[in-house]
C-alpha positions, 0 to 999 in steps of 0.5 A: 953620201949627200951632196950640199953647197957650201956658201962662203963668205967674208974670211971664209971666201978669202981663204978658200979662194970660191965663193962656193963649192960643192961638197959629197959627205957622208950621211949624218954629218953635222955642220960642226963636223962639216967645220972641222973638216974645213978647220983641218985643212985651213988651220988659218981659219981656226980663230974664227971657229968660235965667232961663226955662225952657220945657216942652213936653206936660209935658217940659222941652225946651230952646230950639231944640225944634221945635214941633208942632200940637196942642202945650202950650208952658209959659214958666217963670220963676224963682219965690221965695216962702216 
């Protein structure tokens, strides 16, 4: 099992209700199922599964990125304002 920090921002962070949790899963989990499991507990966040991008310890990664103890997972949506 490892442990990470989860970053939550914009939707993400309205829905959770945190601006941050931490997460124990098992080893070799990617970020993408790292999502899907955020997906299936909060069906409402869905519509933004395609436009999210995902950091991991400050580097853009992409969906299949293996997650490893210790680490810093950021979900970004899309953002507007003016």
């Amino acid at each position: 099992m490892i442990s990470i920090t989860l970053k939550l921002f914009a939707v993400y962070q309205d829905v959770l209700g945190c601006p941050e949790m931490v997460m124990t899963l098992p080893t070799g989990t990617t970020v993408r199922e790292l999502c899907d499991l955020i997906y299936d507990q909060h069906p409402e966040l869905r519509r933004w599964q395609e436009l999210t991008r995902f950091g991991i310890n400050l580097q853009f990664v992409e969906a299949d990125t293996s997650l490893t103890d210790g680490d810093e997972v950021v979900l970004i949506p899309p953002v507007s304002g003016g």
